[in-house]
C-alpha positions in Angstrom: 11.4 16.2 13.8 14.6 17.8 12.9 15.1 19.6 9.1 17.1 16.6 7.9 13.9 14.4 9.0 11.5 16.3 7.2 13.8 16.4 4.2 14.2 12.6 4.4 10.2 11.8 4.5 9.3 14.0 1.6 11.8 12.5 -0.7 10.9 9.5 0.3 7.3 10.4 -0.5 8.2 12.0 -4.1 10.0 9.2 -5.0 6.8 6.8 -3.6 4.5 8.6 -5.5 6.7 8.4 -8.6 6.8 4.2 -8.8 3.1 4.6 -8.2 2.3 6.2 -11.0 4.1 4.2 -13.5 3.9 0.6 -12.0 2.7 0.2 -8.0 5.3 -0.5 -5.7 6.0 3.0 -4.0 6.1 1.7 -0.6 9.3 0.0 -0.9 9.9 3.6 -0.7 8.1 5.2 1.6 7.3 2.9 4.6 11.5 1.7 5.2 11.9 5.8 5.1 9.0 6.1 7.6 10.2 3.9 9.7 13.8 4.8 10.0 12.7 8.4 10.7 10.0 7.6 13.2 11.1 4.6 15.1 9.4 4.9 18.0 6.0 5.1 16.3 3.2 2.7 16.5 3.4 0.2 13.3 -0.9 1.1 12.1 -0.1 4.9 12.5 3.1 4.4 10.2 0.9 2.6 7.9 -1.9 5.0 8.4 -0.2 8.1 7.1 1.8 6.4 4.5 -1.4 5.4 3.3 -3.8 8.7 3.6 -0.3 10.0 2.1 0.1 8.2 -0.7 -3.7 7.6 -1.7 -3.2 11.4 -3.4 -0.9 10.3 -5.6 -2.5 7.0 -6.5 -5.9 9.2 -7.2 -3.8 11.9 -9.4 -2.0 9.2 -11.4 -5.5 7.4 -11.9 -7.1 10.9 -12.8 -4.1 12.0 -15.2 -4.5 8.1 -16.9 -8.2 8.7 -17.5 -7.9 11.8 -19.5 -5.3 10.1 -21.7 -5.7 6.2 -22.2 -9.7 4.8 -22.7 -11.1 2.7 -20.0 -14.3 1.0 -19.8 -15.8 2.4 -17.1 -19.2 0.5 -17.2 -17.1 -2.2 -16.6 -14.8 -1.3 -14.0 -17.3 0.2 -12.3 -18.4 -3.1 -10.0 -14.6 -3.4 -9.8 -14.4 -0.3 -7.5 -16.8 -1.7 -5.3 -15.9 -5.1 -4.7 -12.0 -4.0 -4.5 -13.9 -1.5 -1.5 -15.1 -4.8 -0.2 -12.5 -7.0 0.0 -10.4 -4.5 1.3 -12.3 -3.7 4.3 -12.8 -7.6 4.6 -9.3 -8.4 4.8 -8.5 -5.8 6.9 -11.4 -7.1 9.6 -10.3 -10.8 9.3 -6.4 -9.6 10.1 -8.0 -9.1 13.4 -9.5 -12.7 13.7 -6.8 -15.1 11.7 -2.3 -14.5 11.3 -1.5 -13.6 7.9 2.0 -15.1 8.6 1.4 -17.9 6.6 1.5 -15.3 3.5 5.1 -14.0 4.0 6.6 -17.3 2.4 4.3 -17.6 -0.3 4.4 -14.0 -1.6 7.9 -14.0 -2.7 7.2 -17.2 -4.5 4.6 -15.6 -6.4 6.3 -12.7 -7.3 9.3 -14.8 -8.7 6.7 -16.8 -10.9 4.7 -13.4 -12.0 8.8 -11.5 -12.7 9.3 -15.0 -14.4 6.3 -15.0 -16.7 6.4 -11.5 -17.8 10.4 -11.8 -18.5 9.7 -15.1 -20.6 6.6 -13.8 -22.6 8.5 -10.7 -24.0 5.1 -10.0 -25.9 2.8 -10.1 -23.1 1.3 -6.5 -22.6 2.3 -5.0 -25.6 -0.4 -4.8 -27.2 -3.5 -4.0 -25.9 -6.4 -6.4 -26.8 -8.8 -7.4 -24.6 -9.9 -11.2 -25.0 -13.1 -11.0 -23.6 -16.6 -9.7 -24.2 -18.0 -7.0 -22.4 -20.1 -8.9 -19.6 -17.5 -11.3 -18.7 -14.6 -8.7 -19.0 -17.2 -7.2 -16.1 -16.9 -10.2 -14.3 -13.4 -10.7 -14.4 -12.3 -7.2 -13.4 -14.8 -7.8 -10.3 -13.4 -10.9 -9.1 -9.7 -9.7 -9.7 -10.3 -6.7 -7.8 -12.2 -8.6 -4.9 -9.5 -10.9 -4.3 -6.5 -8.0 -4.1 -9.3 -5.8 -2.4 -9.0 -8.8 0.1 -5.1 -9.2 0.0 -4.5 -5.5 0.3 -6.2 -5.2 3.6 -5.0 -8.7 5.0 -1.4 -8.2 4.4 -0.6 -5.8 1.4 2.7 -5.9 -0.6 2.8 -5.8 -4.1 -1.0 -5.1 -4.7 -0.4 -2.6 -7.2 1.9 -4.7 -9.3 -0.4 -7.6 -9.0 -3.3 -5.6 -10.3 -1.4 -4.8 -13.4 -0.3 -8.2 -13.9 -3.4 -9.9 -13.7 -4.9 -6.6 -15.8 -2.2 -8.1 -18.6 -2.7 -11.6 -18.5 -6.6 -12.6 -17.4 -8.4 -9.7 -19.2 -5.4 -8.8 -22.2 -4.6 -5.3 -21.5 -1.2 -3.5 -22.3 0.7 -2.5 -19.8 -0.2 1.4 -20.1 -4.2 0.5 -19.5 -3.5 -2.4 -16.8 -1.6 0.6 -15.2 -4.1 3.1 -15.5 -7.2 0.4 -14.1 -4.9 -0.4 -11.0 -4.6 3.0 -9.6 -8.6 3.5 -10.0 -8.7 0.2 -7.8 -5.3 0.7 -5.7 -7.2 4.1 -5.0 -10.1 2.4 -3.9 -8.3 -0.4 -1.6 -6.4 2.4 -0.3 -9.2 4.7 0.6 -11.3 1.5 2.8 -7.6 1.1 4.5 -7.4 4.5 5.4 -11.4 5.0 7.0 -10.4 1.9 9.1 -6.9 3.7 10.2 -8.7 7.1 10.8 -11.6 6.0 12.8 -9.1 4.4 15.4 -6.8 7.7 15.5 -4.0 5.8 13.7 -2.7 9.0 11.3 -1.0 11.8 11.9 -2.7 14.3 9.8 -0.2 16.9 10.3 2.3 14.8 8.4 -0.2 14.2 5.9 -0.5 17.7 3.9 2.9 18.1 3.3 3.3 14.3 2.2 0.9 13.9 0.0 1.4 17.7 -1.9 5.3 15.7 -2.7 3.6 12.4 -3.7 1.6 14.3 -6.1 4.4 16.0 -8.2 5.8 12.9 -8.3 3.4 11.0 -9.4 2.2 13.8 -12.2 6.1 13.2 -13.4 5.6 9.1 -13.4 2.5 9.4 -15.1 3.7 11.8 -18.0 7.1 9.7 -18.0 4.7 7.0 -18.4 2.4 8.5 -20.8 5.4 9.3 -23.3 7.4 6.2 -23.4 4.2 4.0 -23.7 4.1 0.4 -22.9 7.3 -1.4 -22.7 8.5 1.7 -20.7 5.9 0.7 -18.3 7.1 -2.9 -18.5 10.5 -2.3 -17.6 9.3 -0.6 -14.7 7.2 -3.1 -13.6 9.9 -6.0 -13.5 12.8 -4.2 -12.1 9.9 -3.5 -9.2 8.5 -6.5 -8.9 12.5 -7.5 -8.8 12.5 -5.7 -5.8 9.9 -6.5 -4.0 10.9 -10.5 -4.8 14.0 -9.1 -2.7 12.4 -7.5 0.2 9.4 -9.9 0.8 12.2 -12.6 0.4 13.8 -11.6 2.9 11.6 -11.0 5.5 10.3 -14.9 5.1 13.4 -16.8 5.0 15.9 -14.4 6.0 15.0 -11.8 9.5 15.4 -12.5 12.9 13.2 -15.7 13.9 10.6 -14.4 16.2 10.4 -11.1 14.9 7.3 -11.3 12.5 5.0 -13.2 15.3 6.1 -9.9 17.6 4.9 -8.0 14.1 1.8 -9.3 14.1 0.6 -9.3 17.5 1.6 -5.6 18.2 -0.4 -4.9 14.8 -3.8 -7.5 16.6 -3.6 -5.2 19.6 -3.3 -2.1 17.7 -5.3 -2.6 14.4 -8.6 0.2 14.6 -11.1 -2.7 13.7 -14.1 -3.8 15.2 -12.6 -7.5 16.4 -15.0 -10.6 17.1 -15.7 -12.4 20.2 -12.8 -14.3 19.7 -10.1 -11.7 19.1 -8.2 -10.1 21.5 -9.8 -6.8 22.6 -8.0 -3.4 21.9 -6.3 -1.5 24.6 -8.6 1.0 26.4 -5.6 3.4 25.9 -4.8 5.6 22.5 -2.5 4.0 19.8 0.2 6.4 20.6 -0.4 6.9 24.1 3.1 6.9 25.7 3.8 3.7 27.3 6.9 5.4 29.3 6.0 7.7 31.5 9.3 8.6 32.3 10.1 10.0 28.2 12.0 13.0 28.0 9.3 14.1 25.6 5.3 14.6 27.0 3.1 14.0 24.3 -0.2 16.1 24.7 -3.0 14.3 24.1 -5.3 15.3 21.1 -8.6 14.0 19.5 -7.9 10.6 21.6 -4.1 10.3 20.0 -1.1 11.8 20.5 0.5 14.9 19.1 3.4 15.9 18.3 3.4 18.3 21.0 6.7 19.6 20.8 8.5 15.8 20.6 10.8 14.8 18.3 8.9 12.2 17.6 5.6 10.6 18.2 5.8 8.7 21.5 4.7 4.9 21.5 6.9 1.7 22.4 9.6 1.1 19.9 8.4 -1.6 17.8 10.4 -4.7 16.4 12.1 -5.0 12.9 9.5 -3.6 10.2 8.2 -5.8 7.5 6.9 -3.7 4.3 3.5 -3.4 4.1 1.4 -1.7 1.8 0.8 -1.7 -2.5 
């Protein structure tokens, strides 16, 4: 990795952990930086350490919210755990079944959630929860089950769903519907990163630095956010969800035909989860075992992955166009 590398990565992470804080979508950030810098890389290892990056920031921001807005704990509690749940779910079944299927829809839903919110200019303002404590329980469970679920099967926008379904289903202001969805983004994120670790898919190395730069910038989005209060946090969230309409909109309608099947089965043969019977079975090699001998760079093998033994970077076959993945 050269200086100007480096440089690139930990801005990108800053500025990841930053839209975190205030309203989800920090990897529209930081996985399109990752990926340009490290193009070579294995797609779970990019995800991997975005993700063990990134979950500092995410735990920060929810920390920082707690000590400043009220949440019902009690009642998010069971939340926690079923978000746990679906996550690692999702991520198993992303083994067994395509998730293609999703990329076309998601924009669609995004443009109907950027529509809704623009059209009810009073939604979130005001924070009044509309439902009694034991079904509020219910709901938050159920909620954080399904995007548990979504998060680990294919990922984008999780974070920006949470708050909008915090908003509309259970009648929280933005500031609180942001606050609950980095407790449960932390969670999803934390499941996602156990599966990535235990097949050797993150570079810790990278990790440190990352996530020291993800949690400055999330301690500024969360004060910004603090401050400015509710509609500040609404702004935010449209002009990301905006984005994210863009990007996911693209990928489905508008990238290379062929290019998301070549996606998805690089991510099937490299994905560190247990697969059933009817799945294709892993490679006996690492994830970031070269697959040319003949690199100018020797990786040296470490803990069952690569290193970055003295490469520029990590060596694994290039893989195709990137879709963004990740909350």
């Amino acid at each position: 990795m050269t200086a100007t590398d480096i440089i690139l990565v930990l801005l990108g992470s800053f500025c990841g952990g930053f839209l975190n804080a205030i309203a989800g979508g920090g990897g529209l950030v930081t996985l399109p930086v990752m990926v340009s810098v490290f193009p070579d890389a294995s797609l779970p290892s990019v995800f991997g350490t975005n993700k063990a990056a990134m979950v500092w920031g995410t735990a920060w921001a929810a920390r920082s919210y707690a000590r400043r807005v009220s949440l019902p704990w009690r009642r998010l509690a069971p939340a926690v755990l079923a978000a746990v749940g679906g996550s690692v779910l999702g991520a198993w079944l992303l083994t067994v079944f395509p998730s293609e299927w999703l990329r076309k829809l998601l924009p669609v839903l995004l443009a109907l959630v950027f529509a809704y919110t623009l059209a009810s200019r009073q939604l979130g303002r005001e924070h009044a929860p509309v439902h009694a404590a034991r079904w509020e329980t219910l709901w938050a469970a159920v909620i954080a089950l399904g995007l548990g679920f979504y998060d680990g099967f294919f990922g984008p926008g999780t974070g920006s769903f949470f708050v909008f379904l915090f908003v509309r289903v259970l009648g929280y202001d933005f500031l609180h519907a942001s606050a609950a969805a980095k407790l449960l983004n932390s969670a999803t994120n934390a499941a996602a990163i156990v599966v990535f670790a235990l097949g050797g898919a993150v570079w810790w190395p990278l990790v440190l630095p990352m996530a020291v730069v993800n949690v400055v910038g999330a301690g500024l989005g969360t004060w910004l956010a603090l401050h400015r209060g509710s509609g500040f946090v609404r702004r935010v969230f449209l002009v990301i969800v905006a984005a994210l309409i863009l990007k996911t909109g693209y990928d489905a309608f508008f990238r290379q035909p062929g290019t998301e099947q070549l996606v998805t089965e690089q991510l099937l043969m490299e994905q560190p989860v247990a697969a059933s019977s009817a799945s294709p079975q892993p490679p006996t090699e690492p994830a970031l075992q070269p697959k040319h001998p003949a690199k100018e760079c020797a990786c040296q093998r470490v803990s069952g992955h690569a290193g970055f033994g003295g490469c520029e970077l990590p060596c694994s076959i290039k893989p195709p166009d990137h879709q963004f993945v990740g909350g």
